[in-house]
Backbone as CSV, one residue per row, in Angstrom:
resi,resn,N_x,N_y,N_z,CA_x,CA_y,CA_z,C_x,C_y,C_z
1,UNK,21.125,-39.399,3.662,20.648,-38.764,4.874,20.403,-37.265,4.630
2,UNK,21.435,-36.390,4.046,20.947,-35.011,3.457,19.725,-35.233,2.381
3,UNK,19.506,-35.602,1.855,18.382,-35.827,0.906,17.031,-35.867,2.050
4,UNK,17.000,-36.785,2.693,16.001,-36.832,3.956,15.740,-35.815,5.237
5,UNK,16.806,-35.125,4.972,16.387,-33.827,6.094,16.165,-32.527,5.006
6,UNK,16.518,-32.420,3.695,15.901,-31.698,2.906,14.698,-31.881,2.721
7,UNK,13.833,-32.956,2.235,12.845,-33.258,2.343,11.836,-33.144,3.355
8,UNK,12.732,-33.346,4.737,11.470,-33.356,5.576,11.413,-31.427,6.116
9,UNK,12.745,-31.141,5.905,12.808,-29.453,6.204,11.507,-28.870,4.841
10,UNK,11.344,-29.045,3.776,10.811,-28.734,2.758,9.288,-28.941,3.250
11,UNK,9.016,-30.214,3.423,7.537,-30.422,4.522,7.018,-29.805,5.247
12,UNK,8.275,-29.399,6.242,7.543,-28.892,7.357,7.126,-27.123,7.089
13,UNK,8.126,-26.872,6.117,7.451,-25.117,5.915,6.355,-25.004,5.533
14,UNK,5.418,-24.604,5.932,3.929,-24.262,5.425,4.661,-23.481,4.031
15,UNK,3.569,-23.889,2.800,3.664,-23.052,1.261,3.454,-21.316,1.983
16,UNK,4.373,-20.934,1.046,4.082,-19.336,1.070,3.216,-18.717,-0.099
17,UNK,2.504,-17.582,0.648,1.637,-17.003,-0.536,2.464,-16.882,-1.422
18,UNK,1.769,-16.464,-2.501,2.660,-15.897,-3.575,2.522,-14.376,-3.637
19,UNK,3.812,-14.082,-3.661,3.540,-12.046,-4.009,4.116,-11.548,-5.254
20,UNK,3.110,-10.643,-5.636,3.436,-9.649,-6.764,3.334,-8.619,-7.000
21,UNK,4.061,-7.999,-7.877,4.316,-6.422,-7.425,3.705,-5.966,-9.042
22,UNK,2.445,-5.077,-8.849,1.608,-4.913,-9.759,1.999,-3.340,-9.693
23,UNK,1.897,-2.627,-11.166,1.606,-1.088,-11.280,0.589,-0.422,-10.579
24,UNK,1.059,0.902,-10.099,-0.178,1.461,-9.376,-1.420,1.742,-10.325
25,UNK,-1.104,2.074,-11.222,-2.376,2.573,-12.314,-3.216,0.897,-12.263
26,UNK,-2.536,-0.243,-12.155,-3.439,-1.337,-12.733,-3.957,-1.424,-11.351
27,UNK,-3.519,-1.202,-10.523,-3.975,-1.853,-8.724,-4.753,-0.976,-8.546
28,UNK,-4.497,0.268,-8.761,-6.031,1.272,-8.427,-7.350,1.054,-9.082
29,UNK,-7.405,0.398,-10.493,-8.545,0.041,-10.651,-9.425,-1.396,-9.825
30,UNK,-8.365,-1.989,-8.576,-9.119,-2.572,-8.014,-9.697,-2.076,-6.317
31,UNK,-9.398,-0.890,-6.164,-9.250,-0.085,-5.109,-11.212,-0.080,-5.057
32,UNK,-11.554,-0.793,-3.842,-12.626,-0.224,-3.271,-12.974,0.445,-2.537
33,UNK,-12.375,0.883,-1.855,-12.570,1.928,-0.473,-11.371,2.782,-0.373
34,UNK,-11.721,3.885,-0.388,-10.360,5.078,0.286,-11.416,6.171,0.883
35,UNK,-10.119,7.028,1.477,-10.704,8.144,2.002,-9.751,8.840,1.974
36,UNK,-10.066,10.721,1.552,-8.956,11.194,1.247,-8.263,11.626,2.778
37,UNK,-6.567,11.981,2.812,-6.361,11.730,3.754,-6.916,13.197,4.507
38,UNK,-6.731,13.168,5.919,-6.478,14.610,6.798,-5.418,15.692,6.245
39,UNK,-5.462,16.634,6.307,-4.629,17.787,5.481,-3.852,18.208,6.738
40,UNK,-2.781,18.265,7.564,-2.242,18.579,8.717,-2.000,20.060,8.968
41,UNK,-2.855,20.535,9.960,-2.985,21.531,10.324,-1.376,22.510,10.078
42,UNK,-0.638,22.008,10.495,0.865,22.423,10.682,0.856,22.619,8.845
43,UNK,0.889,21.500,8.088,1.420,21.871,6.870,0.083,22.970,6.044
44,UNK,-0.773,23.143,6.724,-1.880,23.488,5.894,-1.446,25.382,5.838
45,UNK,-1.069,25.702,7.403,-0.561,27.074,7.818,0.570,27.845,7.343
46,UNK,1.657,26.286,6.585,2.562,26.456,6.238,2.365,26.198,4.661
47,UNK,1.755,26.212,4.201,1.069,26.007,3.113,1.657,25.287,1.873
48,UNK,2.081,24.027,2.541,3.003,22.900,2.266,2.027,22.168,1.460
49,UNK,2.289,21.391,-0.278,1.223,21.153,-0.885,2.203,19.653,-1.594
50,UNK,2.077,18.900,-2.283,2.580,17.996,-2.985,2.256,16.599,-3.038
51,UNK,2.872,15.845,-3.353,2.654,14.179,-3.386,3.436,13.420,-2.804
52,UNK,2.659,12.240,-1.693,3.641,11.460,-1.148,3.545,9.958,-2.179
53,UNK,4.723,9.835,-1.993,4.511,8.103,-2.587,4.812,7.377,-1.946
54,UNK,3.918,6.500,-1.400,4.233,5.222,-0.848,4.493,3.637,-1.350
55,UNK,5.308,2.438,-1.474,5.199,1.529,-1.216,4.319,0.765,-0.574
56,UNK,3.223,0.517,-0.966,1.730,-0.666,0.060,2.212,-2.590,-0.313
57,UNK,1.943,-2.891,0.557,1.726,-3.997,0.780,-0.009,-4.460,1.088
58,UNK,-0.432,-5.401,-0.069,-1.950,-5.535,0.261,-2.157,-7.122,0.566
59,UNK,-2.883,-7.293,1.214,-3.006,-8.963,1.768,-4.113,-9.473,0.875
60,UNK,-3.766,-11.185,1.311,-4.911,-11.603,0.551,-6.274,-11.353,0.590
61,UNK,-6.610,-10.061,1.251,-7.976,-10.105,1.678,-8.151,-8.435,1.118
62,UNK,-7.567,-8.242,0.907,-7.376,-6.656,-0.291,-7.274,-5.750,1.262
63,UNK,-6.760,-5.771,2.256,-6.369,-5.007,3.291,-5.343,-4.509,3.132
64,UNK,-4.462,-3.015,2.954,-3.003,-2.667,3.409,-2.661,-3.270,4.598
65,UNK,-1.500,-3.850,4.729,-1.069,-4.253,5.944,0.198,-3.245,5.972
66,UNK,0.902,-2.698,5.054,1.961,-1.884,5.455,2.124,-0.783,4.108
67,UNK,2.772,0.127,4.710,2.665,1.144,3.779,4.082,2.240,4.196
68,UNK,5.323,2.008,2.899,6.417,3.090,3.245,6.494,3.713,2.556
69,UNK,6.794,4.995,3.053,6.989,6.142,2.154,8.539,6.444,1.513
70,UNK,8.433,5.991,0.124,8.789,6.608,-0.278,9.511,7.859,-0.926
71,UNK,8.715,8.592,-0.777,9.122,10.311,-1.213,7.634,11.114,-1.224
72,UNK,8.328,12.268,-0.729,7.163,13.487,-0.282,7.329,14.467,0.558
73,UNK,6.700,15.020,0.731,6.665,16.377,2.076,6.627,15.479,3.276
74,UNK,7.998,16.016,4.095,7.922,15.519,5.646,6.742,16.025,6.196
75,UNK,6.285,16.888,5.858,5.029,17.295,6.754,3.392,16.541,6.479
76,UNK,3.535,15.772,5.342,2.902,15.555,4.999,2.234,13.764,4.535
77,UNK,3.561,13.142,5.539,3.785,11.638,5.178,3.146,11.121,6.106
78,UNK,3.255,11.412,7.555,2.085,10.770,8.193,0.708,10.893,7.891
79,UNK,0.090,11.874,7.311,-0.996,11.710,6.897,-1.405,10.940,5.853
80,UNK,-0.165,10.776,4.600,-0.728,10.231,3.406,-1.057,8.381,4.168
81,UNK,0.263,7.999,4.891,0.446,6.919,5.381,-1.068,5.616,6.217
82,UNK,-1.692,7.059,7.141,-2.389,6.695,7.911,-3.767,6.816,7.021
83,UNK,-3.633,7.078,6.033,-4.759,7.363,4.714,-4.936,6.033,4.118
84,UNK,-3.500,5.545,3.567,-3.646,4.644,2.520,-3.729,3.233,3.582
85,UNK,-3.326,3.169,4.851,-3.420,2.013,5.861,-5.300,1.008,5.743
86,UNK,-5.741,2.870,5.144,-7.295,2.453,5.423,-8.189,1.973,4.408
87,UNK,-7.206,1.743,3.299,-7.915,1.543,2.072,-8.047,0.447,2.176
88,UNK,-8.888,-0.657,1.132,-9.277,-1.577,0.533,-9.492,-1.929,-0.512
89,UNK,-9.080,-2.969,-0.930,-9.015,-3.284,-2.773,-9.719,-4.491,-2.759
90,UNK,-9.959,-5.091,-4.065,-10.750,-6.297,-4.493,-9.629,-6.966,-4.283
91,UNK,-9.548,-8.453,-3.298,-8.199,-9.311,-3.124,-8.042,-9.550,-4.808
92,UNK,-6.837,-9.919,-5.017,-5.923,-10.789,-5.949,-5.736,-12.019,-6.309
93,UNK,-5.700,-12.808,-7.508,-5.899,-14.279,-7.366,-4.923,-14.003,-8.330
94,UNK,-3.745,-15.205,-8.256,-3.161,-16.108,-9.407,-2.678,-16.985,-8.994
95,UNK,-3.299,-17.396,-10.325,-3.174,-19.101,-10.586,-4.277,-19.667,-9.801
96,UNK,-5.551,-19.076,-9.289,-6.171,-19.744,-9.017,-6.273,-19.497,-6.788
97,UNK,-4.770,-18.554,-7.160,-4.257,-18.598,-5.402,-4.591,-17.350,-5.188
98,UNK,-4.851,-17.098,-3.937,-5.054,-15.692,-3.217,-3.212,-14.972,-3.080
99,UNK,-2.910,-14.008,-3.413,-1.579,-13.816,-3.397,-1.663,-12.071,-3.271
100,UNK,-0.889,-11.814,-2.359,-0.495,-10.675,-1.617,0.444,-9.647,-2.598
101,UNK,0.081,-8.641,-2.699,0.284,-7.632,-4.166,0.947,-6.225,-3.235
102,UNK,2.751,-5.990,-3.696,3.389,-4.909,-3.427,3.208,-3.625,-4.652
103,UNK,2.731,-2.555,-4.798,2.405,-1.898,-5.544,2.612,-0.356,-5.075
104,UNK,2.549,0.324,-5.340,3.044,1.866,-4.761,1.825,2.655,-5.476
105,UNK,1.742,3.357,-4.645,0.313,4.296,-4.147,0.965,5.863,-3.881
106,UNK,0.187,6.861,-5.092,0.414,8.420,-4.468,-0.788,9.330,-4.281
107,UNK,-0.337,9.704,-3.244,-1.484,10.507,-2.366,-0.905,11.906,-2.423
108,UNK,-1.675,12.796,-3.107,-1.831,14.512,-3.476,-2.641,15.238,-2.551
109,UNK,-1.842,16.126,-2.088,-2.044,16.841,-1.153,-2.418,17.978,-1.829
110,UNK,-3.306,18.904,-2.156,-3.371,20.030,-2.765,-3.891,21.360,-1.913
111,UNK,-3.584,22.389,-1.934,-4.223,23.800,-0.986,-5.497,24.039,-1.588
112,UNK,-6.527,24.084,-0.439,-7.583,24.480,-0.841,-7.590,26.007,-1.920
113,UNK,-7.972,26.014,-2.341,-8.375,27.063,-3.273,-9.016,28.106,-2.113
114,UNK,-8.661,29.446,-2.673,-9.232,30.451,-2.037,-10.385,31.255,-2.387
115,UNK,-11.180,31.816,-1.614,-12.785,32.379,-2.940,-12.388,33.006,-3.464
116,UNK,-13.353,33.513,-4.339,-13.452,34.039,-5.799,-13.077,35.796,-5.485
């Protein structure tokens, strides 16, 4: 009787994607779309400059669906965040399966340069 409610519990879960957690250097070469982020007025005055790193989560359809930060300028994480939300990559296949790819993403904030 345990054998038979394992079985039918095992049935009834729909298969889960498969996920993998790929290097950022290899996942950025499938990156089709970004935009660099907004520079926040507040940190721009304060002339707050550096790199956030985030944690992304990308779906089978090369969409971010989530994105945590990591490490970076507090002043400067909602922007990287609401940056990388908007990107798009070429989806992921293995084995033949569409499979959802955790990979970490850094976004550089730099001060404009001043004229000459």
């Amino acid at each position: 009787m345990a054998a038979f409610l394992l079985t039918a519990l095992a049935i009834a879960q729909p298969k889960a994607r498969p996920r993998i957690r790929v290097g950022g250097t290899v996942q950025a070469t499938r990156l089709k779309t970004s935009a660099p982020p907004e520079y926040p007025a507040a940190a721009l005055a304060a002339r707050v400059q550096g790199v956030v790193r985030l944690e992304v989560l990308i779906d089978t359809t090369g969409a971010v669906t989530q994105a945590t930060v990591q490490s970076g300028p507090a002043q400067l994480t909602l922007a990287a965040r609401e940056a990388v939300l908007r990107y798009k990559y070429t989806p992921t296949e293995l084995n033949g399966q569409a499979a959802e790819v955790i990979t970490v993403v850094d976004v550089r904030f730099t001060l404009p340069r001043k004229g000459p």
